[in-house]
N, C-alpha and C positions, 0 to 999 in steps of 0.2 A: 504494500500500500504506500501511497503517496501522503503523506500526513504532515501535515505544519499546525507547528506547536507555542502557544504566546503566552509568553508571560508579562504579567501587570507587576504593578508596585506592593505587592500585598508580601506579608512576612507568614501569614495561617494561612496551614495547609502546603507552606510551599516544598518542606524538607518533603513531603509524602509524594510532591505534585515533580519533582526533580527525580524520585524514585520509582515511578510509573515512569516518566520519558526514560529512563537508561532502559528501563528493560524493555520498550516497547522499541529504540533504535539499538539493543544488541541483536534483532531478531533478523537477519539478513533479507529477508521479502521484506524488510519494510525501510523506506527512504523518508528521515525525518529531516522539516525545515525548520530551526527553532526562530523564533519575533522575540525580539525583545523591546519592550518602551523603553522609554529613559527612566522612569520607576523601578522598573523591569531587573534592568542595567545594576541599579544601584544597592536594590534590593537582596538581589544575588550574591551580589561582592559582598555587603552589610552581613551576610551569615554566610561566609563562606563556601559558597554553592556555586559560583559565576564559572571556575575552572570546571566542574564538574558536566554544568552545560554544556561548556563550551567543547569538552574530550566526547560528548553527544554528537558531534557535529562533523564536517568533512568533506569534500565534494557537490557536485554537481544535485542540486534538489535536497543536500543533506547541509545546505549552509545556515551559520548564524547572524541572522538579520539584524540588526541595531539602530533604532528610530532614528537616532545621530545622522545617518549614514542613510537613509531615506530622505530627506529635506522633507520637502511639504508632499510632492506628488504621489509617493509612495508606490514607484515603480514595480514592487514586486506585489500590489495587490493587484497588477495585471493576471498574473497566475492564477486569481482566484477568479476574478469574470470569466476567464476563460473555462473554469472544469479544471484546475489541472491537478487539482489534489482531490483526492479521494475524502479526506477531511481537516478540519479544524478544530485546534483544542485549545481552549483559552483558559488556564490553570496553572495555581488560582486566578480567581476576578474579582479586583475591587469595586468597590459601591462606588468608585466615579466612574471608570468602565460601562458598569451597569443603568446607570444614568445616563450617559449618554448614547448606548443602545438603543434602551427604550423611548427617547426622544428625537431616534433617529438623525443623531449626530454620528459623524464621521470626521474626525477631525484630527486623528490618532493616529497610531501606523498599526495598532491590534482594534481599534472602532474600522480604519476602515475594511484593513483584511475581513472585519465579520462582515459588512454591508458587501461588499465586493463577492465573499463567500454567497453569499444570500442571492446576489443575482446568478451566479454563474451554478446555484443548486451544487454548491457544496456540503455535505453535512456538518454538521456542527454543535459542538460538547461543550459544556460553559459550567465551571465550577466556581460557583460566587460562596465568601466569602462570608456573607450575609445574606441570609439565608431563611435563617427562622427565629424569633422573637427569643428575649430571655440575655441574659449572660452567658459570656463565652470565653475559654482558656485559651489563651496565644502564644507564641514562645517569644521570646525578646531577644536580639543580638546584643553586643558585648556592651556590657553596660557596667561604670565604674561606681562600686559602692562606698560613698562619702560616708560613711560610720564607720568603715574599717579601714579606711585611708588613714596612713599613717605620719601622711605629708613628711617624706623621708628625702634627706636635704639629694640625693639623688633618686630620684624614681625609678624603679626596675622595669617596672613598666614598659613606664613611655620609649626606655632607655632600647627596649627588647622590638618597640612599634617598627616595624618596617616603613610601614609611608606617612610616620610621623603623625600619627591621627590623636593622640596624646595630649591631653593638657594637664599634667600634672594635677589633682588634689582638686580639678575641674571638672572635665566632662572629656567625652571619646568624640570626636567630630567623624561620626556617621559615615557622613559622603566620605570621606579618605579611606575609612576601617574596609581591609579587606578579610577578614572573618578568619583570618589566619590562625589566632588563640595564641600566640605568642605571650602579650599581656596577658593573658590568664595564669598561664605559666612559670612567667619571668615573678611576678609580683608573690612576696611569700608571707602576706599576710592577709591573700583572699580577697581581697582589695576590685578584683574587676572578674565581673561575672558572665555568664553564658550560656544562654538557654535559660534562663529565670520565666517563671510563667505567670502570666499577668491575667485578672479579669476583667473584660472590658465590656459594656452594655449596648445592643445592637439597636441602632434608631431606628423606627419604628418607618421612616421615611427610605432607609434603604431596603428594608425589610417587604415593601410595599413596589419597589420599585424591580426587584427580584422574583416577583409576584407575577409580575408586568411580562419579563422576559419570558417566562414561560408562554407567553401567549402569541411572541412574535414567529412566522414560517420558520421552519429550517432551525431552529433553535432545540437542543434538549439539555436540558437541566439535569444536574449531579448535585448531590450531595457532597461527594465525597471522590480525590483524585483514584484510589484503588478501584472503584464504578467504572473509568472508563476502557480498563482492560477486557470486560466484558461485552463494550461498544464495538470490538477491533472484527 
């Protein structure tokens, strides 16, 4: 199968949603394209997951797209008017994603792959994010805990960061963190965490708007990224 695979900005779900693409492009009948947004991009590196995509990837129908690298036109959602992929998986999807699906915006390089998907009768799998009302567990990338900082006249830390993403007895700047865990490591009084799980409460507006998806052609909704091995 011909499958192109996108990822959005979202952190849930995504360690499961990286573990479904490897094993679905270790399978030699099938040729993955992976999308990635600038979310997408950042998100991946932020947990350590962007290499892992990217050794996904290879060749001719099996390459890694990056909205950067699209400008506006979004040359390769040619492929999709035309038929040329068998399907489309957009996993995880965040509630702006989803939003502007169902308001039938296209303004993205994973919005427009789906609209483009849509006319050219591609199928298409959508695991949102937000989903069903209530509290929900997430994992959190490298996050430095100011209780246990020991504000140490050298940081081990930061000292250990590869792209310098470090501020000392401050905060980890995100966008630099590539999910290496080094700082986790170097640091020996537990000091900077990884994988911490947070609860977070799902608005009732995005909840409504995932409702909605369900309802547009060509669309099917998952729950859950291990669902769509069953899709193939």
């Amino acid at each position: 199968m011909k499958i192109a695979w996108a990822f959005t900005g979202a952190g849930h779900m995504l360690l499961e949603s990286v573990e479904v693409l490897e094993e679905i492009a270790a399978k030699n009948e099938n040729q993955v394209t992976v999308l990635l947004s600038g979310a997408g991009e950042e998100v991946l590196k932020m947990y350590g997951l962007f290499d892992r995509v990217k050794s996904a990837t290879g060749g001719y129908y099996q390459e890694l797209v990056l909205e950067k690298d699209q400008m506006w036109s979004y040359p390769i959602s040619g492929r999709f008017s035309l038929g040329r992929y068998d399907l489309l998986i957009v996993s995880p999807t965040t509630s702006n994603t989803i939003a502007k699906l169902v308001h039938g915006i296209a303004d993205s390089l994973v919005t427009n792959a789906v609209a483009q998907a849509g006319k050219g009768q591609v199928r298409i799998l959508l695991v949102p994010v937000d989903l069903e009302s209530g509290d929900l567990e997430t994992v959190l990338p490298s996050k430095l805990e100011l209780d246990l900082c020991q504000n140490c006249d050298t940081c081990e830390a930061a000292a250990a960061c590869p792209p310098d993403a470090i501020t000392p007895g401050v905060e980890i700047n995100l966008l630099k963190c590539q999910g290496c865990a080094a700082c986790q490591v170097a640091c020996p009084y537990g000091a900077v965490s990884g994988g911490s799980i947070i609860t977070i409460h799902m608005r009732e507006i995005d909840i409504e708007n995932s409702q909605k998806l369900q309802q547009l052609e060509g669309i099917e909704v998952l729950k859950h990224p291990s669902q769509i091995l069953n899709k193939l």
